[in-house]
C-alpha positions, 0 to 999 in steps of 0.5 A, spaced: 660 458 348 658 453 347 656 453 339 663 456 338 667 450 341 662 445 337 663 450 330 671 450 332 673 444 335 678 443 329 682 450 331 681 449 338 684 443 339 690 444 333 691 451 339 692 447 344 696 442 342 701 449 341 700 451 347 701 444 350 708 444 346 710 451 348 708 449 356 713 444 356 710 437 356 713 431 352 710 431 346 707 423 346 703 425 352 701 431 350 699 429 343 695 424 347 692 427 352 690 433 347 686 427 343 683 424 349 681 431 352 677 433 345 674 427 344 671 426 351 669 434 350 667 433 342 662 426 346 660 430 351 656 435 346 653 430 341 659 432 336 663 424 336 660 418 338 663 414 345 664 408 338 670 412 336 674 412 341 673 404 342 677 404 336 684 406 339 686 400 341 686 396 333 690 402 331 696 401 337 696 394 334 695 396 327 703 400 329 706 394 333 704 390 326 707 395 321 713 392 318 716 399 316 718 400 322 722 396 324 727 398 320 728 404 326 732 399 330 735 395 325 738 401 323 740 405 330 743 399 332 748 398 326 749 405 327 751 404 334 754 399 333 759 402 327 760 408 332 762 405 338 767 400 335 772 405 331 770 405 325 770 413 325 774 414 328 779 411 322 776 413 317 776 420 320 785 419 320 785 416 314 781 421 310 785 427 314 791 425 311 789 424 305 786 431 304 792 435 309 796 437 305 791 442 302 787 449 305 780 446 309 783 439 308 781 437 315 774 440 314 774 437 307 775 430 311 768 432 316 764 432 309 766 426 306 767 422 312 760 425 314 756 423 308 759 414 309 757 416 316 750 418 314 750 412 308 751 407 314 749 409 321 743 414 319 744 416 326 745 424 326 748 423 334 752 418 332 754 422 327 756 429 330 759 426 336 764 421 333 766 427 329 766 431 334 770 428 339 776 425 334 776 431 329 774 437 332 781 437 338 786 435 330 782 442 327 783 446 334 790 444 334 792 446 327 788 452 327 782 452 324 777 457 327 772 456 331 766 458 327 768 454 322 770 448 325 763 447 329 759 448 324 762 443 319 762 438 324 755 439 326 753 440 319 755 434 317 753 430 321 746 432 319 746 428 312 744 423 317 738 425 316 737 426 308 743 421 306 739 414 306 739 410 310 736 416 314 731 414 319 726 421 318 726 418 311 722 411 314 718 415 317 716 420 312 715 415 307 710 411 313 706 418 314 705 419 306 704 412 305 709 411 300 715 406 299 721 406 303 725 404 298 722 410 293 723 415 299 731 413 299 732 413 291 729 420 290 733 422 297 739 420 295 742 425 290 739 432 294 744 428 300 749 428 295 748 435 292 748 437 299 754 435 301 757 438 295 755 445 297 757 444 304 765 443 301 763 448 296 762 453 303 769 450 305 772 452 298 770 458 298 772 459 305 779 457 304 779 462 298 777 468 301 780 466 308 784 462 307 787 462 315 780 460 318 782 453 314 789 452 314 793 446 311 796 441 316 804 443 318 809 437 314 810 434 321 802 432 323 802 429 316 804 421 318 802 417 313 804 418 306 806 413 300 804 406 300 802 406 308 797 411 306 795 408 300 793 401 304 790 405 309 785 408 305 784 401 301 782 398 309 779 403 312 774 405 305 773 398 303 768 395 310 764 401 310 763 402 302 761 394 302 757 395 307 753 400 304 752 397 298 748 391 301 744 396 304 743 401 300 745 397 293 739 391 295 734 397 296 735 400 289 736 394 286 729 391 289 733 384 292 730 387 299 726 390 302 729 396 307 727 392 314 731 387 310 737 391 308 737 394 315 736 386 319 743 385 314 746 391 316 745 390 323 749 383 323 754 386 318 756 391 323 757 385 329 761 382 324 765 389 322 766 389 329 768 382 330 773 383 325 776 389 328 776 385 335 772 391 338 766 387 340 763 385 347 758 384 350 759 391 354 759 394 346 752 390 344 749 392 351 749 399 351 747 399 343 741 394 345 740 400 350 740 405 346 736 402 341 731 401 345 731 408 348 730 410 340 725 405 338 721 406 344 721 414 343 720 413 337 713 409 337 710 413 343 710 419 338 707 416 334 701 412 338 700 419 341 699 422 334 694 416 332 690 418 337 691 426 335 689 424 329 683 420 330 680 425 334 682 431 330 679 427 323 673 425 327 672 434 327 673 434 320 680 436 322 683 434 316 677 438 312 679 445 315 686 445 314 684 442 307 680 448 305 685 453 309 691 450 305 688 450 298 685 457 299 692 459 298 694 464 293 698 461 288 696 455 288 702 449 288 707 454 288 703 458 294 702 452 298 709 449 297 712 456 300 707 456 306 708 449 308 716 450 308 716 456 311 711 453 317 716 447 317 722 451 317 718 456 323 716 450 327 723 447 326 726 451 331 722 448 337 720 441 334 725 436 332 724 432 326 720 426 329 715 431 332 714 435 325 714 428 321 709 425 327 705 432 327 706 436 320 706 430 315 699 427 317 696 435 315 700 437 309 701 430 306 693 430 303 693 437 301 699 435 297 695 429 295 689 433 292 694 439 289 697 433 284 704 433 288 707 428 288 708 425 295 715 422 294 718 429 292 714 432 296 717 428 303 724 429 300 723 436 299 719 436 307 726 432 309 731 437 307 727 442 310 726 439 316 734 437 316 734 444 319 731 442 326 737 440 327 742 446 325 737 452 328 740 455 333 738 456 339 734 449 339 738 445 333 740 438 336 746 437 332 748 444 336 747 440 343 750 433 341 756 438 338 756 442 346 757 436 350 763 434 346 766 440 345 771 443 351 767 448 355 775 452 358 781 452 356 786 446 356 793 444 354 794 441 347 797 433 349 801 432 343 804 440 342 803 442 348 799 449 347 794 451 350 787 451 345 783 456 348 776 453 349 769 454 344 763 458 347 756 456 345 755 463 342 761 460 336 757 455 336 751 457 334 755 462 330 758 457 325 751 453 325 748 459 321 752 459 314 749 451 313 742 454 315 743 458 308 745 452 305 740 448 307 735 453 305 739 454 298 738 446 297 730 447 299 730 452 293 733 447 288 729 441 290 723 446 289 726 449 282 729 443 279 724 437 281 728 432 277 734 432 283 729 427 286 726 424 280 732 422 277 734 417 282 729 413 283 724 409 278 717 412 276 716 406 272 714 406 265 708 411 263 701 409 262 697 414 256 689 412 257 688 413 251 691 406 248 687 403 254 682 398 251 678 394 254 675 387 250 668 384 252 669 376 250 663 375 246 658 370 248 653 365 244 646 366 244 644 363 249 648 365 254 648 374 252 646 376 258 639 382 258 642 389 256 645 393 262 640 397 265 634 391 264 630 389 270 635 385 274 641 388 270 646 393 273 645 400 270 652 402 267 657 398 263 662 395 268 668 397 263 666 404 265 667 404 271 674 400 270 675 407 265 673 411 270 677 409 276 684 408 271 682 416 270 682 418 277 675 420 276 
């Protein structure tokens, strides 16, 4: 028995961790707990020394020094902030009006206002709430169905997570070891490709039936005209300025994302000033709620550095190496096994869990397979952005449920009663967006190019144009040959060649 857990320990401790999730525990402590428990037992049979242990509390600081990721709370709190003062709320108005008079209008207006909300909140329940309180009872009043109502209003709240500044992103960007500012550029086109397929759906949806998306009636038409026009100038203008100094300073190189999250942040609180929607009742319950975020955020994380210490310690990250890169197929067979894993666990772990558990085993095999790991964190991104949508577990679906009316109730501007909108409608309505979803791994898989044209890979470098000049010496001062006595053995130019080759 012993012999088989010394020579399984990597599998044994990858297994219980399953069970451990399965059981129930929350996920930092049972990460932890899991690490402590193989450590102590990989000390006790002479596999570990108690010295590895001894490293843990360098590593907590080590993530309490990360400036990366204080752009969480710079970006939650401005979310919240943005949310909680009415920003959605007129923007959702605003762009109902603009597209009511076609068929799926309303429905086209979630999109649009979901995909500025993602580009300025990077909170997918800021998201999905806010919408789902404002559009959802204007979507039941007139018509919509229910199906289709739900799984917009879900759906677009989920482009929180792949439109930058898309908290996931900053945290994959820190497992891999890559830039933020290069994870947001490649993100950004799939985000809006996305977004594109979604109002493709509801295209089609309007053409095949159109009486699930109907049109708003003449009378819910208020705005028109000028009064529109001037409307839409006040309502897109703060949230389009706002997500140029944040995003645009990224691109651009002028800040760094915790920078642009710090501006974003005090540039919520100044468009909540402006709109004089500011209290101090207003910041308490966004500073609350940051710090709830951020805390959750930074457990998981101390959690998954203690798993990960140990689990590397039992050439953990070796047995997963040689399991993935066995695969058939090669790059092709380890990108559809890795997919369909995230796409799997997706059902019972949200996307800071896969990106804290996940990302730290594949990232390395995708290293030494030649993937590039900015691709390859988009692609896992957009994958992982199902977590939200999967029923029954998908978090979008349970902000969506609080929100939505549970029994039947009379409209107050027409007077009709609106029937109520059960969970299974819900779940439902999340499926087709799931497919899209999918569809949009598959083109991130077949035309890489969606990520790489939205980011700078710098210029091109051919080794063979690299040339290395010795400075040449008087007599006196040449130095013996390589390889004499005293002497290093091998020209230090060759080494220089060599790791400019990978070698």
């Amino acid at each position: 028995m012993v012999e088989f857990v010394s020579a399984n320990m990597a599998p044994l401790m990858f297994g219980a961790l399953v069970i451990f999730l399965l059981m129930g525990f929350p996920v930092a402590f049972a990460l932890a707990a899991n690490g402590l428990v193989f450590g102590l037992i990989g000390i006790e049979l002479g596999l570990l020394t108690p010295a590895l242990l001894q490293a843990l509390p360098e590593r907590v600081f080590g993530i309490m020094r990360n400036d990366t990721l204080l752009a969480i709370p710079f970006f939650t709190f401005m979310g919240l902030i943005l949310e909680r003062s009415g920003m959605a709320e007129d923007l959702l108005d605003t762009i109902g009006q603009l597209f009511g008079p076609i068929r799926g209008g309303l429905a086209y207006a979630v999109i649009f206002v979901g995909a500025l909300l993602a580009a300025t909140t990077g909170v997918v329940a800021a998201s999905v709430i806010s919408m789902g309180l404002i559009s959802l009872p204007i979507m039941l009043r007139y018509g919509y169905d229910r199906r289709v109502a739900s799984g917009v209003i879900a759906a677009s709240g989920t482009l929180a997570q792949i439109i930058p500044p898309s908290l996931v992103l900053i945290v994959l960007a820190d497992q891999l070891g890559r830039s933020v500012g290069d994870m947001y550029a490649g993100a950004l086109i799939p985000g809006l490709v996305l977004t594109a397929l979604y109002a493709g759906y509801i295209l089609l949806t309007s053409i095949i039936k159109p009486e699930m998306v109907p049109a708003l009636p003449p009378e819910a038409r208020t705005l028109r005209g000028g009064k529109l026009l001037l409307r839409v100038i006040t309502s897109l203008v703060p949230p389009l300025v706002l997500i140029f100094l944040v995003l645009g300073t990224i691109f651009i190189g002028i800040a760094t994302p915790t920078e642009g999250g710090a501006m974003g942040a005090a540039g919520a609180i100044l468009l909540a000033l402006a709109k004089r929607q500011l209290s101090w009742s207003l910041m308490r319950q966004a500073m609350d709620s940051t710090a709830k975020l951020s805390s959750f955020v930074v457990f998981i994380l101390i959690g998954s550095t203690v798993f990960g210490l140990v689990f590397r310690a039992v050439n953990g990250d070796l047995w997963v190496e040689h399991l993935l890169i066995g695969l058939p197929g090669g790059e092709l067979g380890f990108l559809i096994v890795c997919n369909i894993l995230v796409f799997v666990l997706a059902f019972f772990l949200d996307f800071f869990e896969l990106a804290f558990i996940i990302v730290p085993l594949l990232g390395p095999v995708a290293d030494k397979l030649g993937i590039d790991l900015i691709w390859f964190g988009v692609l896992l991104g957009v994958n992982m952005q199902t977590s939200f949508m999967h029923p029954p577990f998908g978090f979008a679906l349970f902000f969506l449920r609080s929100v939505a009316p549970k029994t039947d109730y009379l409209d107050k501007i027409t007077g009709k009663k609106i029937a109520k909108i059960t969970t299974g409608q819900i779940y439902w309505g999340a499926v087709p967006f799931v497919v899209i979803q999918i569809i949009m791994v598959g083109l991130v898989i077949g035309f890489p190019q969606l990520v790489d044209a939205g980011r700078d890979k710098g210029p091109a470098i051919n080794l063979n144009d690299v040339k290395i000049e010795i400075p040449a010496f008087d007599n006196q001062d040449v130095a013996p040959p390589f390889g004499a006595p005293g002497q290093p053995e091998q020209n230090p130019a060759d080494d220089i060649m060599k790791q400019l080759q990978g070698k």
